[in-house]
LUMTI-54700 format. One line per 8 residues: number of its first residue (from 1); their letters; for each residue y, x, z of C-alpha. Coordinates in nm, 2 decimals, decimal comma, padded with zeros to 4 digits. Last residue first. Example, Ala and Ser with C-alpha at 12.3 -4.5 7.8 and 13.67 -1.06 7.14 Angstrom:
REM residues 2
2	SA	-00,11/01,37/00,71 ~ -00,45/01,23/00,78
***
This chain:
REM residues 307
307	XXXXXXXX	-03,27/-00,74/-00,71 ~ -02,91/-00,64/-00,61 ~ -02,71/-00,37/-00,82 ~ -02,40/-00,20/-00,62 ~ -02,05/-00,31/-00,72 ~ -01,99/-00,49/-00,42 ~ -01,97/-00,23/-00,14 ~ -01,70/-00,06/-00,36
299	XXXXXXXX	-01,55/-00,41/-00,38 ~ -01,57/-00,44/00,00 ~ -01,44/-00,10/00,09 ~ -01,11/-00,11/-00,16 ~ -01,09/-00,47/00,06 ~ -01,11/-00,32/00,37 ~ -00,80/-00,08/00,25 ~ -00,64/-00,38/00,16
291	XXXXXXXX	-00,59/-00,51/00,48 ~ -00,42/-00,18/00,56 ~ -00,15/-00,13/00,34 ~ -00,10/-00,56/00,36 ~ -00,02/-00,46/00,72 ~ 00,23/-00,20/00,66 ~ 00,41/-00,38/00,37 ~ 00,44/-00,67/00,62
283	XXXXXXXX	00,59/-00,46/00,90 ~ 00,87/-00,29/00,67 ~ 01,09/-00,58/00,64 ~ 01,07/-00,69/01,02 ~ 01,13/-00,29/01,06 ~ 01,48/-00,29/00,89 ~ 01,60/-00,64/01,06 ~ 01,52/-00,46/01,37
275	XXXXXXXX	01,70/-00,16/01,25 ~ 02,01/-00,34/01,13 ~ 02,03/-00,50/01,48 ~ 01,97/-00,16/01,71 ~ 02,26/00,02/01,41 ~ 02,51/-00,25/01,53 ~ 02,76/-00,08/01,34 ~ 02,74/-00,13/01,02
267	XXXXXXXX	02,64/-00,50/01,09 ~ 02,78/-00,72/00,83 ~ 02,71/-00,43/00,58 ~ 02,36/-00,35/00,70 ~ 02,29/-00,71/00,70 ~ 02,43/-00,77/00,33 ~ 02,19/-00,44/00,22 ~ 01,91/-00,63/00,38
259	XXXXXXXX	01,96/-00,94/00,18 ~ 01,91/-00,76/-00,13 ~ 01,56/-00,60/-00,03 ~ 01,46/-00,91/00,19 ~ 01,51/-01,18/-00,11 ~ 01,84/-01,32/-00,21 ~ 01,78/-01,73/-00,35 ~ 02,02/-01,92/-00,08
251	XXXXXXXX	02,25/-01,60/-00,16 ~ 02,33/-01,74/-00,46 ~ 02,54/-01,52/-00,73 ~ 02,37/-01,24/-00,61 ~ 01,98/-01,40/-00,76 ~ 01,96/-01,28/-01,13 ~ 02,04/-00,88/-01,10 ~ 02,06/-00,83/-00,75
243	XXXXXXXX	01,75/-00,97/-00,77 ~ 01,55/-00,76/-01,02 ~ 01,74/-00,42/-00,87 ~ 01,64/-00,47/-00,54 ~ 01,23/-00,45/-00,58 ~ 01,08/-00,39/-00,24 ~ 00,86/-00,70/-00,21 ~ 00,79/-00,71/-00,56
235	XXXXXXXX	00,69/-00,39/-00,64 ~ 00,49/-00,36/-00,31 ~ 00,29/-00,65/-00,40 ~ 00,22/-00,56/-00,78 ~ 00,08/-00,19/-00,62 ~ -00,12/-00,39/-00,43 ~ -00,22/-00,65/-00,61 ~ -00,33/-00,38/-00,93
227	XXXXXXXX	-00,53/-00,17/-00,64 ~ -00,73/-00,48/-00,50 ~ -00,84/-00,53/-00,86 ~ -00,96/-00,17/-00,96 ~ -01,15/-00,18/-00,62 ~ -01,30/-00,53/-00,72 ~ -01,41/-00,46/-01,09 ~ -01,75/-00,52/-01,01
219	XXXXXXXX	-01,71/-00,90/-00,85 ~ -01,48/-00,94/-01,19 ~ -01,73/-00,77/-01,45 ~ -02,03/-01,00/-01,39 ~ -01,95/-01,36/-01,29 ~ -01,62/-01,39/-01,38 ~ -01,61/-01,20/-01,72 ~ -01,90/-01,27/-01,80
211	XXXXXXXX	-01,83/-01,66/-01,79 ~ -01,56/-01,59/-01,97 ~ -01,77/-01,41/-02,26 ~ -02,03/-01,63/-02,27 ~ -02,28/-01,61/-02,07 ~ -02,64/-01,66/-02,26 ~ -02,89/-01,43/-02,11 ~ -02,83/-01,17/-02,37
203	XXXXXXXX	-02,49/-01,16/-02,31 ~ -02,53/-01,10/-01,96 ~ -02,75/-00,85/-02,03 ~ -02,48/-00,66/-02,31 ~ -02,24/-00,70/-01,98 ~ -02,44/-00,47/-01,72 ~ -02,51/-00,28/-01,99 ~ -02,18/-00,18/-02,11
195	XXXXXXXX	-02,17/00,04/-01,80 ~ -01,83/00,01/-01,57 ~ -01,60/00,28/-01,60 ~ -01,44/00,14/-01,87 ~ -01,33/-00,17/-01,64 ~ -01,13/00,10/-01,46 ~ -00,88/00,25/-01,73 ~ -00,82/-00,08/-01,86
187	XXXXXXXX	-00,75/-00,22/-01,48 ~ -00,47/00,05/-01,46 ~ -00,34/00,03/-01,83 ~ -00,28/-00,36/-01,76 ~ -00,19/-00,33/-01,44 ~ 00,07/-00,05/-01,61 ~ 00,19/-00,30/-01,89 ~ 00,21/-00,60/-01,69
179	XXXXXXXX	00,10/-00,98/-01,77 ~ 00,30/-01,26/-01,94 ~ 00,26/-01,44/-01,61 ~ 00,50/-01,19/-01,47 ~ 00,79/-01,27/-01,70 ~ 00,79/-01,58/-01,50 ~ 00,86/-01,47/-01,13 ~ 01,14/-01,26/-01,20
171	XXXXXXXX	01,35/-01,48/-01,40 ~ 01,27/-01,74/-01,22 ~ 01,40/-01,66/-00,83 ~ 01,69/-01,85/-00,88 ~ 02,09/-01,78/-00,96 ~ 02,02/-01,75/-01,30 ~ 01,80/-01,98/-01,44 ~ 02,05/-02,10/-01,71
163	XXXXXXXX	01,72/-02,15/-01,98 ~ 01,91/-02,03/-02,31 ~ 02,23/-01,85/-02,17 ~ 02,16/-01,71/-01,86 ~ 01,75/-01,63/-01,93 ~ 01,84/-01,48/-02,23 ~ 02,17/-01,32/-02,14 ~ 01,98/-01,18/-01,85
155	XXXXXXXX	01,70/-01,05/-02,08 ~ 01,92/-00,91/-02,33 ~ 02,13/-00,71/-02,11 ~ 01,79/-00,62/-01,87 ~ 01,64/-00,38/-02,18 ~ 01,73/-00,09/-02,10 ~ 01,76/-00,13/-01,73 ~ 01,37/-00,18/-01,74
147	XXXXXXXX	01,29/00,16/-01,84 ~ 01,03/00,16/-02,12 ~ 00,75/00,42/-02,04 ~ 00,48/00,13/-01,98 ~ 00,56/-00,03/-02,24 ~ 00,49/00,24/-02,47 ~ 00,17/00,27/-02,29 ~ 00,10/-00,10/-02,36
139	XXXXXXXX	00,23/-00,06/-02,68 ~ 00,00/00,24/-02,79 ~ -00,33/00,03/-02,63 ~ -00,25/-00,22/-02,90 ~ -00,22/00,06/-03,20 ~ -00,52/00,14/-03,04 ~ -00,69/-00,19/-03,12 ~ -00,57/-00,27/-03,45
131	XXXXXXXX	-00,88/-00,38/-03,55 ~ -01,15/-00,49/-03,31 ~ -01,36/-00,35/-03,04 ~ -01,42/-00,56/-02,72 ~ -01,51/-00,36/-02,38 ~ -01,17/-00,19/-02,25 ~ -00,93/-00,33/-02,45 ~ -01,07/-00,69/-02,42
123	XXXXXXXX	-01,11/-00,65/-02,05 ~ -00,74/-00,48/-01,94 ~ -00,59/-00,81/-02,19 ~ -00,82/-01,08/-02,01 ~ -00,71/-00,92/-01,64 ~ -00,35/-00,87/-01,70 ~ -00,31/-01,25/-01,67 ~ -00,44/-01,33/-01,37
115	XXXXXXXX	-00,34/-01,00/-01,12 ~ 00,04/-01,07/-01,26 ~ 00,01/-01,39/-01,19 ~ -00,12/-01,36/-00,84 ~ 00,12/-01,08/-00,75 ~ 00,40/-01,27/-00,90 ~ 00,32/-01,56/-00,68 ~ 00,31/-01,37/-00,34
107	XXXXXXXX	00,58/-01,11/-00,41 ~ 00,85/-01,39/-00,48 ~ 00,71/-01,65/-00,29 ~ 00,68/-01,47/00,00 ~ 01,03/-01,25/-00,06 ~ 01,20/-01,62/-00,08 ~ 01,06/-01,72/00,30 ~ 01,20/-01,38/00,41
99	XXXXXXXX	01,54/-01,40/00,30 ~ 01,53/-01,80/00,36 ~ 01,41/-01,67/00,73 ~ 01,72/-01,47/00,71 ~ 02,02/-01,70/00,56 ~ 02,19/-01,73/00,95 ~ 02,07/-01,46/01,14 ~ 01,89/-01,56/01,43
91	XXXXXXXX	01,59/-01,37/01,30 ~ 01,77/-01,09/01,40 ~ 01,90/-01,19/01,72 ~ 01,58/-01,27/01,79 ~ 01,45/-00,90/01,68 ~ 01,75/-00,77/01,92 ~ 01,55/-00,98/02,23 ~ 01,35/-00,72/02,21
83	XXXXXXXX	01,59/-00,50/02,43 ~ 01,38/-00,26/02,62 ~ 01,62/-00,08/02,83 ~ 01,61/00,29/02,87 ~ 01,55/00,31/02,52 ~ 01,35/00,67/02,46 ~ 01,54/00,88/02,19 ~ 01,89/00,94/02,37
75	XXXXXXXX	02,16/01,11/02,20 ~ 02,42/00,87/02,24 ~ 02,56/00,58/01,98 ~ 02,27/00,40/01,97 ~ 02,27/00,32/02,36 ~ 02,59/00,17/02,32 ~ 02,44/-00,10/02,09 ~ 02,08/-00,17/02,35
67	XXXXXXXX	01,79/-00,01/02,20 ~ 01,47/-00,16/02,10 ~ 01,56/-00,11/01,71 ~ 01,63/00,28/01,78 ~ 01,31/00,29/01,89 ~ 01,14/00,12/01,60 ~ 01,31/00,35/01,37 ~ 01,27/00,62/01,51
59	XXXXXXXX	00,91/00,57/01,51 ~ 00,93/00,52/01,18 ~ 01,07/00,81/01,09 ~ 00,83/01,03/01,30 ~ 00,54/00,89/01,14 ~ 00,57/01,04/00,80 ~ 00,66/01,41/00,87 ~ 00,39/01,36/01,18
51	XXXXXXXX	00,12/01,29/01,02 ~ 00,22/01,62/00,78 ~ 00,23/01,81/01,11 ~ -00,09/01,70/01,20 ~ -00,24/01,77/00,89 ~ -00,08/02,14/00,86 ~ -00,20/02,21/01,22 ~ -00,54/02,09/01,17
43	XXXXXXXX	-00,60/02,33/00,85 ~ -00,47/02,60/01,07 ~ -00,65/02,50/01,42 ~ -00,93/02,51/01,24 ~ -00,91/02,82/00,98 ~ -00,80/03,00/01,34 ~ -01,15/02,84/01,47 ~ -01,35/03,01/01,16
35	XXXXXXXX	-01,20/03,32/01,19 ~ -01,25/03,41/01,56 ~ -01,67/03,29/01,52 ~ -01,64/03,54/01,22 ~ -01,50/03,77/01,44 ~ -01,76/03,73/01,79 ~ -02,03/03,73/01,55 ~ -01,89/04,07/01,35
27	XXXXXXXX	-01,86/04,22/01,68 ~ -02,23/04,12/01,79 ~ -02,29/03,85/02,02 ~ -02,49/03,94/02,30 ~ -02,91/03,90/02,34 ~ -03,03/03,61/02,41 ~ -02,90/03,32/02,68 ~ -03,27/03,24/02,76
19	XXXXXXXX	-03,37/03,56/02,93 ~ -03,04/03,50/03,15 ~ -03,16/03,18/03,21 ~ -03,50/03,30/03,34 ~ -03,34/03,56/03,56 ~ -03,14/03,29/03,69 ~ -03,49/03,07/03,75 ~ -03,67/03,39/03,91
11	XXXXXXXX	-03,36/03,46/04,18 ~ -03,40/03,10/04,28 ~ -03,79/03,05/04,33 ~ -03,74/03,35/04,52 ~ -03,47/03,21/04,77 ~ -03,68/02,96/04,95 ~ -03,97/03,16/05,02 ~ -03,72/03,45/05,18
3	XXX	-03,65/03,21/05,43 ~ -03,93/03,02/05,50 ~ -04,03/03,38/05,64
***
């Protein structure tokens, strides 16, 4: 008697579920719900495999760099010895860490120039209005369409002849204190977004115009900024044609772009060394990339309006 107690309870709770569950899924249900997961696993698909167009070379890359000489040579994609000691090899190279230590200052300093003086220019086309200001905004754009091999002739026999800097780093580095056409353009096209108002108030308060400029438009202008240093960055640190231009004559002054290709050719075929040396050049790009996405997040964060 217990017995048949125990089970009732039992046979009323799955009849209760099965009141629950509703009625069945109609045909057109069952197909939309078939539609919408092929439209997932489609859209997935084509981002994962785009992921994987980028990543894959890299990861080759690497790999390849942790292999041992002979290993290169085979068809193996997994080292089957780890040899990090091929990065101290690397960085054993005589003339590297001057590679490396000339890239700094090269992409470092021309960012920060670059970033100073484009910022004035981008401002007084964007929020001052004055004669001749379009025909102003027409050179930057024209300057921005100019190839630089046109005009490199003149420049090297300038810097050559006149200030005999070649051989060094300064040919690059100064020009960029004269400020850039596209950074120019760039933070132009951003400071317009911001609202005259915010500036007319500043105005009225009494800041002057520098002083609005670094108190008011600069902390709003932060996303526009962080883009500028990053593009300038990656300019510099990948530009070869700049140095093989003004530094091959002294390899004391090469940077990583130039002194990469001498690797490759010293070491054409230890293809573990030259891709060590090719990721220690890549790495820093990589982590600047994603540094400055926290700082796109912090300027966007900034240009909110606090009582």
């Amino acid at each position: 008697m217990a017995q048949v107690i125990d089970r009732k309870p039992a046979r009323r709770g799955r009849k209760d579920r099965k009141d629950q569950s509703g009625p069945p899924a109609t045909p057109a249900a069952r197909t939309a719900r078939r539609k919408a997961l092929l439209h997932w696993i489609a859209v997935h698909s084509l981002g994962v495999a785009a992921a994987l167009f980028f990543v894959l070379p890299f990861v080759f890359v690497v790999l390849t760099s942790l292999m041992s000489n002979q290993q290169t040579l085979t068809r193996d994609l997994i080292p089957t010895t780890w040899e990090w000691s091929n990065y101290t090899k690397v960085l054993d190279t005589p003339g590297f860490l001057t590679w490396w230590r000339n890239t700094l200052i090269y992409a470092g300093l021309g960012t920060v120039l670059t970033v100073v003086s484009s910022i004035p220019v981008a401002y007084a086309l964007a929020k001052f209005r004055f004669r001749g200001q379009r025909l102003a905004l027409m050179l930057v754009i024209s300057m921005m369409m100019l190839p630089p091999q046109v005009i490199i002739i003149p420049m090297y026999l300038f810097w050559a002849k006149q200030l005999d800097l070649t051989g060094t780093l300064w040919p690059l580095i100064i020009p960029m204190a004269f400020g850039d056409a596209f950074a120019i353009f760039l933070l132009r096209q951003f400071l317009l977004t911001i609202p005259n108002e915010y500036i007319d108030s500043a105005r009225v308060d009494g800041c002057g115009e520098v002083r609005t400029l670094l108190k008011v438009v600069l902390p709003m202008a932060k996303p526009g900024i962080a883009a500028v240093a990053l593009f300038q960055f990656f300019y510099a640190w990948n530009d070869y044609f700049g140095p093989q231009i003004y530094t091959s004559e002294n390899p004391a002054a090469w940077t990583l772009s130039y002194g990469l290709e001498s690797f490759k050719g010293a070491h054409h075929t230890d293809w573990n060394l030259t891709m060590a040396a090719t990721v220690m050049v890549m790495a820093p790009v990589i982590l600047v990339f994603f540094f400055a996405q926290k700082a796109f997040v912090e300027g966007v964060t900034l240009t909110g309006v606090k009582g």
